[in-house]
C-alpha positions in Angstrom: 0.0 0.0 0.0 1.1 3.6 -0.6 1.2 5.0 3.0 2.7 8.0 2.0 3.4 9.1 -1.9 6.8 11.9 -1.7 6.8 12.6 -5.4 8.1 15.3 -7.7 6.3 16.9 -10.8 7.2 19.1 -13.3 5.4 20.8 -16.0 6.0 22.7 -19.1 4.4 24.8 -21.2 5.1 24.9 -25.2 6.8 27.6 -25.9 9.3 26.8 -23.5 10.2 23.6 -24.4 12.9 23.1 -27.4 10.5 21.5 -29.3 7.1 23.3 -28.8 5.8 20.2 -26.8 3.8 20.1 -24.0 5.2 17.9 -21.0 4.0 16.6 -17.9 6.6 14.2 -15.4 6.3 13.1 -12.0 8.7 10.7 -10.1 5.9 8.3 -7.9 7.7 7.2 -4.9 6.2 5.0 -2.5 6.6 4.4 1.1 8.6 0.6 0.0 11.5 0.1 -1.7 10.5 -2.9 -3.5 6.8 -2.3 -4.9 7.1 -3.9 -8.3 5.0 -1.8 -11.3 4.0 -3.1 -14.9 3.1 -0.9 -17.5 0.2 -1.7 -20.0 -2.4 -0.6 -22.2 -6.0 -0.5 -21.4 -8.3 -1.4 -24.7 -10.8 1.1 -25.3 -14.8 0.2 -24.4 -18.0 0.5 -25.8 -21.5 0.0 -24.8 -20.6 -2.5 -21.9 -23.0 -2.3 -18.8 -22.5 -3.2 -15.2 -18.3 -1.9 -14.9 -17.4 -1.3 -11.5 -14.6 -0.4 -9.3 -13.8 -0.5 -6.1 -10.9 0.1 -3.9 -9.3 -2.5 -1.5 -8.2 0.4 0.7 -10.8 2.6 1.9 -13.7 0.5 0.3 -14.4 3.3 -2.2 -16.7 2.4 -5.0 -18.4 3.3 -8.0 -20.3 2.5 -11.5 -18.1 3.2 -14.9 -19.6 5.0 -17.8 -20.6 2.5 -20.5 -17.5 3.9 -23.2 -14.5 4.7 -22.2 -11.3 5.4 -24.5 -8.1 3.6 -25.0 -5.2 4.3 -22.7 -1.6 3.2 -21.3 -1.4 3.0 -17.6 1.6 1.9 -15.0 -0.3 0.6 -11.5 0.9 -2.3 -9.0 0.9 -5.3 -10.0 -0.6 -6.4 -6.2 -3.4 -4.5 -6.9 -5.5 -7.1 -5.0 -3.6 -5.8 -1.9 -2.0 -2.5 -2.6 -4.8 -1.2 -4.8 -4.5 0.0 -8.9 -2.4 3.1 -8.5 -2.4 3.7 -12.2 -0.8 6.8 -12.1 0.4 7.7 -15.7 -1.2 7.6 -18.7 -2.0 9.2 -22.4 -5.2 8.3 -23.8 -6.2 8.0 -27.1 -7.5 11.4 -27.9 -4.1 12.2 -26.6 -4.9 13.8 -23.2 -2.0 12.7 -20.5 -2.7 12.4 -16.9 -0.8 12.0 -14.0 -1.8 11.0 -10.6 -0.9 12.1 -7.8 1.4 14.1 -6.3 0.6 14.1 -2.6 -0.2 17.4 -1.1 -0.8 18.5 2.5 -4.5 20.9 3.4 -3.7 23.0 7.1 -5.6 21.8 10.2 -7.4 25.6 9.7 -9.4 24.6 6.3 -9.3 20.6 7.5 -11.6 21.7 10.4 -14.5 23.0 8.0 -14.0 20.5 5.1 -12.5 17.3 6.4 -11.4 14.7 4.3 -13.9 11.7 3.4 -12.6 8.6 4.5 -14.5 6.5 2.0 -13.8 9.0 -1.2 -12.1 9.0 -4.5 -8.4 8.8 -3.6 -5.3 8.0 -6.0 -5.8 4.2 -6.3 -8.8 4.7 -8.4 -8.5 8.7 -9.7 -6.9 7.5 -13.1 -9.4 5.0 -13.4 -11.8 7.3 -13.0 -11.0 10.2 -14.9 -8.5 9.4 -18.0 -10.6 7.4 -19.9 -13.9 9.8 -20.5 -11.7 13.4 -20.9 -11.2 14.9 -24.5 -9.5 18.0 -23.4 -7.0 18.8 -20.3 -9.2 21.3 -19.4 -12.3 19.0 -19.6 -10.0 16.7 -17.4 -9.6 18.9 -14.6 -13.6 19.6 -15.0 -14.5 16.0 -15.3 -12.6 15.4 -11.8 -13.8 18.4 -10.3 -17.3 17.1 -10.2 -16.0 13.6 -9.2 -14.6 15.6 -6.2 -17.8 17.6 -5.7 -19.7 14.0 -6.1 -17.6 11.5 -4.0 -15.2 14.0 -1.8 -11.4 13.1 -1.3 -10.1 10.9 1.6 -6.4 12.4 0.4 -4.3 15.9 -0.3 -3.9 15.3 -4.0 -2.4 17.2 -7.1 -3.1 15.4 -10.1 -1.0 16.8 -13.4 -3.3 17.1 -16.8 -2.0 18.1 -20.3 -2.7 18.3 -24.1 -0.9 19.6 -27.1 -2.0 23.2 -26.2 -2.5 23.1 -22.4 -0.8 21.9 -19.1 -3.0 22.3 -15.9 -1.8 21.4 -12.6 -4.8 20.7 -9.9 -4.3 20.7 -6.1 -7.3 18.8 -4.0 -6.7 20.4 -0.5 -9.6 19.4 1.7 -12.6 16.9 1.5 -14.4 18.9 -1.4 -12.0 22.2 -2.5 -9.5 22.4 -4.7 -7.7 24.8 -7.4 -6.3 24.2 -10.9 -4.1 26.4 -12.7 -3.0 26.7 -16.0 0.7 26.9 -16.5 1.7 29.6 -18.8 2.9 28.5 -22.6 6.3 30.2 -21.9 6.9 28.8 -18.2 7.4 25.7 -16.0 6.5 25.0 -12.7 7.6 22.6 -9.9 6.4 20.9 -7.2 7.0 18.5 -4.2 4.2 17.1 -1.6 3.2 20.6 -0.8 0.6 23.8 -2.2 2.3 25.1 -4.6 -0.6 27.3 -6.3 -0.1 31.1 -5.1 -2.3 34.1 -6.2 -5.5 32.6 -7.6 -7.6 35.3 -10.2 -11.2 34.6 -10.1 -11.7 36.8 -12.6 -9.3 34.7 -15.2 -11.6 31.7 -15.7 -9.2 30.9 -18.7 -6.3 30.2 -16.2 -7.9 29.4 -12.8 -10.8 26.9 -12.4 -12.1 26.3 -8.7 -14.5 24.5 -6.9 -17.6 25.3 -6.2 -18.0 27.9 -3.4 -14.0 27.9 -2.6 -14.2 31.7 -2.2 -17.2 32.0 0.6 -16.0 28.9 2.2 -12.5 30.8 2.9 -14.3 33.8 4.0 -16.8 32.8 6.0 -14.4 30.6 8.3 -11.6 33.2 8.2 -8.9 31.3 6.9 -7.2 33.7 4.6 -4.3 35.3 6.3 -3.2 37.8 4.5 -4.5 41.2 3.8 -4.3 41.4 0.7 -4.9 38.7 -2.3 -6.2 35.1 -2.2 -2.8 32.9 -1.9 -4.1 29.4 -2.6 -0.6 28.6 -0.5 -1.4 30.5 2.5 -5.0 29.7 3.0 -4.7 26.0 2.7 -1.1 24.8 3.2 1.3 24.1 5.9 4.9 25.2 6.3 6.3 23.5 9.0 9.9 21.4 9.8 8.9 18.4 6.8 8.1 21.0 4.3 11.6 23.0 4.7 13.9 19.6 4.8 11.5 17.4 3.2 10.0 19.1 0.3 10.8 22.9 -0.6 14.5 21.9 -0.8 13.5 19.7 -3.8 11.6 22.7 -6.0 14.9 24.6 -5.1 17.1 22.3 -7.0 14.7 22.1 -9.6 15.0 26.2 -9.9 18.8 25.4 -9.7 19.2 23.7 -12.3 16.5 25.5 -15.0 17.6 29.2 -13.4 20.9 28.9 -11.6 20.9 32.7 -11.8 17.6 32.7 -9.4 18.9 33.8 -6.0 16.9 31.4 -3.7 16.9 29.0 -0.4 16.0 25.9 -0.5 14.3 26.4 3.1 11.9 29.1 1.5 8.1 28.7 2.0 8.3 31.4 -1.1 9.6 29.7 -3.4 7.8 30.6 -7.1 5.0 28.3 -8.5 5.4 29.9 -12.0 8.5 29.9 -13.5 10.6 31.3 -16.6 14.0 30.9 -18.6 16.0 32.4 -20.7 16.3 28.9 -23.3 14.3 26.1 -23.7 14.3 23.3 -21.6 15.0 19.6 -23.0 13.4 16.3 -22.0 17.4 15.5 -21.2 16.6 18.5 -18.3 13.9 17.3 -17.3 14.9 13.2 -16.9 18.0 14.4 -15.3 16.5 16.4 -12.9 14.0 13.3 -11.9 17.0 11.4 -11.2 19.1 14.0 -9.2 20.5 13.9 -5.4 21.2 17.5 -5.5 24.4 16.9 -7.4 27.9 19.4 -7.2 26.0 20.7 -3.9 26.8 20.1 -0.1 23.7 18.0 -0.2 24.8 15.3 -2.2 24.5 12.3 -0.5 27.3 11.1 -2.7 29.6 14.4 -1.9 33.1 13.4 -0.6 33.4 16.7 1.1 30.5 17.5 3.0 29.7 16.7 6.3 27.4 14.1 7.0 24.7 16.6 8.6 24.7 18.7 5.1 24.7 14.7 2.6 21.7 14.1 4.9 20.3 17.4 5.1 17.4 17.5 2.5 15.5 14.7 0.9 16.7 13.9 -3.2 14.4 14.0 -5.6 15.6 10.6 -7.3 15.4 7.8 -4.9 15.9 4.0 -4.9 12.2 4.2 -4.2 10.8 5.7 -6.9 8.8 3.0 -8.8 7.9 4.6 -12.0 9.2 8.3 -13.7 7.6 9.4 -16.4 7.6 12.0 -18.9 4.0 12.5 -21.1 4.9 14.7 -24.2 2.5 16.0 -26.7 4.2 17.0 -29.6 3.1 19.7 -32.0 5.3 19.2 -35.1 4.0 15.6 -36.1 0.3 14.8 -36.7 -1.9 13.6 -33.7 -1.5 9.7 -34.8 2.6 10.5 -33.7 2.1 13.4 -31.2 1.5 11.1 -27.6 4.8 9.8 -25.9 5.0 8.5 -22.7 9.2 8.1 -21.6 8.8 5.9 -19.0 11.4 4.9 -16.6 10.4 1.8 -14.2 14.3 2.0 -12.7 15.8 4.2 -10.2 15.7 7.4 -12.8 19.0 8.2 -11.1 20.9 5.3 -13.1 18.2 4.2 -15.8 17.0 6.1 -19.0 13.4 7.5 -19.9 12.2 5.3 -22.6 10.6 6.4 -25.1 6.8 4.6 -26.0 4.0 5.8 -28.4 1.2 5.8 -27.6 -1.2 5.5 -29.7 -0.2 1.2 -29.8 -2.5 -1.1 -28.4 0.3 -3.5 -26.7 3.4 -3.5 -24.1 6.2 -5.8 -24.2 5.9 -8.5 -21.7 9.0 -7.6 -20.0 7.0 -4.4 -19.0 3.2 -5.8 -18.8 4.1 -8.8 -16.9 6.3 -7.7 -13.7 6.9 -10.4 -11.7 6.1 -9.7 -7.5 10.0 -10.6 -7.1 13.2 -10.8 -8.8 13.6 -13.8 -11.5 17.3 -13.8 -12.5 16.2 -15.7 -15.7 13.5 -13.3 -16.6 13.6 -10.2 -18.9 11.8 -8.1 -16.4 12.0 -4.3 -17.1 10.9 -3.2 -13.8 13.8 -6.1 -11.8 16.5 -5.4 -14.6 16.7 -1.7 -14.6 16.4 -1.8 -10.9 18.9 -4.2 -10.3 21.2 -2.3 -12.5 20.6 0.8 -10.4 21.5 -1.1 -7.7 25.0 -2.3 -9.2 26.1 1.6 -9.9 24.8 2.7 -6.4 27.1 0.2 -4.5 30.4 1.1 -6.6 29.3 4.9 -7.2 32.5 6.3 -7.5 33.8 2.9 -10.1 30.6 3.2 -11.9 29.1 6.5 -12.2 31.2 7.4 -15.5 29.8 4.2 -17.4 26.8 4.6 -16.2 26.3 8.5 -17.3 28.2 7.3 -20.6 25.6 4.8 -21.0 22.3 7.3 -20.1 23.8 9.3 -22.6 24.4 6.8 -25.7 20.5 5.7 -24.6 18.9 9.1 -25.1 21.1 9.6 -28.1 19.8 6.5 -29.6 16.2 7.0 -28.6 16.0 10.4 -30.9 17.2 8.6 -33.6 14.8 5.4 -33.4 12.0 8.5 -32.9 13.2 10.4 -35.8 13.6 7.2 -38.4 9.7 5.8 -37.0 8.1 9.3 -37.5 9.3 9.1 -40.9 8.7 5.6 -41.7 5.7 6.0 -40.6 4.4 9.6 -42.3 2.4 8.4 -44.7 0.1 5.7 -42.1 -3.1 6.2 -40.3 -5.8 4.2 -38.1 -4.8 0.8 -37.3 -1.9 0.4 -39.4 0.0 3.4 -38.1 -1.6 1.7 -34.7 0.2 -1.6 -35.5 3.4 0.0 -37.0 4.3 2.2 -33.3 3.2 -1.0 -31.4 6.1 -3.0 -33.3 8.6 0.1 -33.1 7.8 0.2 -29.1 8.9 -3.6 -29.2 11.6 -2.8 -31.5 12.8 -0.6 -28.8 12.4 -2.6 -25.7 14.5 -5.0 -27.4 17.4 -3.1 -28.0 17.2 -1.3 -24.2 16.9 -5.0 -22.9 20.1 -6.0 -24.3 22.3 -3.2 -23.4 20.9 -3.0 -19.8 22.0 -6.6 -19.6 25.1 -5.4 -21.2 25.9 -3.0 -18.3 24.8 -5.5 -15.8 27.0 -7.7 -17.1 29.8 -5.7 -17.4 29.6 -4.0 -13.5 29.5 -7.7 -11.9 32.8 -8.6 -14.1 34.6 -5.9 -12.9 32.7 -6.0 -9.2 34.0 -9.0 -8.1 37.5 -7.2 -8.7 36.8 -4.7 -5.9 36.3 -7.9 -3.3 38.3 -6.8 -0.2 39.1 -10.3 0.7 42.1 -10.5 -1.8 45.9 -10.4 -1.2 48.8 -9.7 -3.8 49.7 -13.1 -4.6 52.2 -15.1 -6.6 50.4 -16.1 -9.8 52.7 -19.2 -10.3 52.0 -20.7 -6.5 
């Protein structure tokens, strides 16, 4: 079960990304180290009666609309125990979700709109929402009345984009919530805490609410400052977790996007709504995902830091984040070619983003079928990439140049396979474009398969070199 999510998201608008893509990512982490993920597609329905959900946790439950639209999804694979969890997914009228990042209401708005123990929490939320929404703006509608109908037993943010728009919505309190649209030419960041600031209720274009958020705030005094409606202030906390536990992370996200930005990483301040001066990559992006606040005192790997500064702050990659994920929409290829989900099932510190279209209506085995544990003789994506993480992290300082050599050949070779199926693939449509990305995403896994095992094989040949039970020895005795 997912006690306690401690994820990272960032978002992107269009025009400021290289490409003029939209992108949502999110590390999940969970509470375990070992909570094994599969990723798969979900067929599209139509006309079927009687679907129903309901979660093993908090006994949630609830009828499914009789159509429902084809999508890609990466829950448990206990779901029997641990619940769905789907978490990240495009559908096929290429809207990309991604659920949730967990987020933290006061006690002061908690006490007039407390959570609803038996209500739509993250288990089910993808389940719920990404297969009926044609828009991400209809997404964030779509669960706002789920929210109004059912209530939330949970602080969740839930990430929502499409070609044009990226929304970012924060579910603070049994019923209330805010979404904001994130500027074309701006990112933003966040990490287990509000992160929305000053909310216009006159910019419905931007800002969509629910229902009554404005009176509720007022008529139980809960706004503290005099002037303007901070979405932060009114409903989140700042206390000792937020400054080592979760601003510190949307500082090295700043960091690394605008190292000129002059910033704490103890700030309860810290922008939502960002901007740079270039264009930021998926390569920023992945490797931000997968950093440990790296050539800072923070580093947990840092030689010369004290242990109190290496310990300091909480990464943002982790050995327990169970799936990374980057959704792009891209606006220079027609919609059949526009959804990709990179998808990293690793530790996104040592493993690459790999690339999968979406619009396929298969997974590779090796990602749909995830064992519960670790199969040496199996071609598991979710126990191979983490076992290779595993490898690099014991040997960091032996390792860490093969292994970033390696991330970098990956990527490398992922915009070329990208670049030679978009064009092998121009002139397709419907299902034999369908059936043409399906093959290219097995194409792919096969080729990332292999060189994993490659560098598996390679760190254990040159591991058992670095035994300390060893002695310079006469090689003729």
């Amino acid at each position: 079960m997912k006690i306690e999510s401690a994820c990272t998201s960032i978002l992107v608008g269009k025009n400021a990304s290289i490409d003029g893509s939209t992108m949502i990512s999110r590390n999940d982490d969970t509470f375990h180290v070992l909570a094994p993920h599969r990723f798969y597609m979900h067929p599209a329905w139509h006309g079927e009666k009687g679907l129903h959900v309901k979660s093993p946790l908090n006994g949630f439950e609830a009828d499914l609309p009789e159509n429902g639209y084809r999508y890609n999804a990466v829950p448990n694979v206990d779901t029997e125990h641990e619940g769905d969890y789907e978490e990240s997914g495009i559908n096929e009228k290429n809207v990309a979700m991604s659920a949730t990042e967990s987020t933290y209401g006061n006690e002061r708005a908690l006490a007039f709109d407390p959570l609803v123990k038996d209500g739509l929490d993250e288990d089910l939320i993808v389940n719920m929402t990404l297969p009926f929404v044609e828009s991400a703006r209809h997404a964030v509608e779509y669960l706002g009345q789920l929210i109004k109908q059912y209530g939330s037993p949970a602080g969740n943010s839930v990430l929502f984009s499409d070609k044009d728009n990226v929304w970012y919505m924060e579910i603070v309190t049994g019923h209330h919530w805010v979404a904001q649209r994130i500027p074309d030419d701006a990112y933003a960041v966040a990490a287990n805490e509000v992160a929305i600031q000053q909310v216009d209720f006159t910019d419905a274009d931007n800002f969509i609410w629910s229902d009554g958020i404005q009176d509720f705030v007022a008529q139980h005094h809960l706004n503290p400052d005099k002037k303007g409606w901070n979405f932060r202030h009114i409903f989140g906390t700042f206390n000792e977790k937020d400054r080592h536990y979760n601003t510190p992370r949307v500082w090295y996200a700043h960091h690394v996007l605008n190292p000129e930005a002059e910033e704490q990483p103890e700030s309860g301040e810290l922008p939502f709504i960002m901007r740079t001066d270039h264009k930021i990559t998926r390569e920023d992006i992945a490797q931000i995902l997968g950093s440990h606040y790296n050539e800072t005192p923070y580093d947990p790997f840092a030689k010369d830091s004290t242990d109190a500064d290496r310990l300091r702050y909480r990464p943002i990659g982790l050995n327990r984040t169970q799936n990374s994920h980057i959704l792009q929409l891209r606006n220079d290829v027609d919609f059949g070619h526009a959804a990709i989900m990179w998808l990293n099932i690793g530790i996104p510190t040592f493993s690459p983003n790999v690339p999968f279209y979406c619009n396929a209506d298969d997974t590779d085995p090796s990602y749909s079928q995830t064992p519960m544990t670790l199969d040496v003789d199996q071609d598991s994506a979710y126990w191979l990439h983490r076992s290779l993480g595993m490898l690099v992290e014991s040997h960091y300082s032996k390792f860490i140049q093969q292994n970033r050599d390696y991330l970098t050949e990956q990527y490398r070779l992922f915009r070329v396979h990208i670049a030679e199926t978009d064009a092998a693939t121009k002139d397709m449509s419907g299902q034999e474009l369908t059936d043409a990305l399906t093959q290219a995403n097995y194409k792919l896994v096969a080729a990332v398969k292999a060189e994993a095992k490659k560098q598996i094989a390679s760190m254990l040949m040159q591991g058992m070199q670095l035994s300390k039970l060893t002695f310079n020895m006469d090689k003729n005795l």
